[in-house]
Structures are given as structure tokens and as C-alpha cells.
N, C-alpha and C positions, 0 to 999 in steps of 0.2 A: 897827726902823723899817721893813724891805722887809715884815717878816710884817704890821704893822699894814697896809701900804696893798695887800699880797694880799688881806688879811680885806676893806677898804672896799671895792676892786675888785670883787672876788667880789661881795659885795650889791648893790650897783651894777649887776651883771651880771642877778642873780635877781630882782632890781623891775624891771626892763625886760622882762625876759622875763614876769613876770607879770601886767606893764600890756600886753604884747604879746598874750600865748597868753590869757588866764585874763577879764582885764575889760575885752576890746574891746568895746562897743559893741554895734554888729552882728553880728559875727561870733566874737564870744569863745565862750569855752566855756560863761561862767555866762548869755548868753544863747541858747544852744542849748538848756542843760539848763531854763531857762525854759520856752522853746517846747514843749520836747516834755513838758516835766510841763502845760502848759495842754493840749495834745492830748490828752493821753493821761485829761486830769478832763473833758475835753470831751464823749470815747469811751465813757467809765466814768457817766457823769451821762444821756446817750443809754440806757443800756441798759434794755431790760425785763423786770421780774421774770416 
């Protein structure tokens, strides 16, 4: 029974932390890496052959 509710804990623990770090909004990671892939086809679409 303590190992079951370690195991829920733990996950519990790793979806917070992934709705914290990973899919905020503004300032998450997967909207950084957004940003900088639009800059960077921004940069790339700019260029002259």
C-alpha cells in the first residue's frame, strides 16, 4: 500500500512539474522553442541567394 501511493505521489509530483516547466503558456519551454523556430524561418526565408 505505502509503494502504491510513493508511485501516485511521484506522478503527481512529474505532471506538475510538466504543466509548471514544459507547457506554460508564456513562458514554458514549448513556447520558447516556438519562438525561436519562427525566428529563426523568419531569418532563413530573409536570406539571398
Amino acid at each position: 500500500m505505502r509503494n502504491i501511493l510513493m508511485t501516485v505521489m511521484l506522478l503527481v509530483v512529474v505532471i506538475v512539474l510538466f504543466n509548471t516547466i514544459i507547457a506554460k503558456d508564456t513562458t514554458g519551454t514549448r513556447s520558447q522553442i516556438e519562438s525561436q523556430g519562427t525566428s529563426a524561418n523568419t531569418r532563413i526565408s530573409q536570406l539571398l541567394p
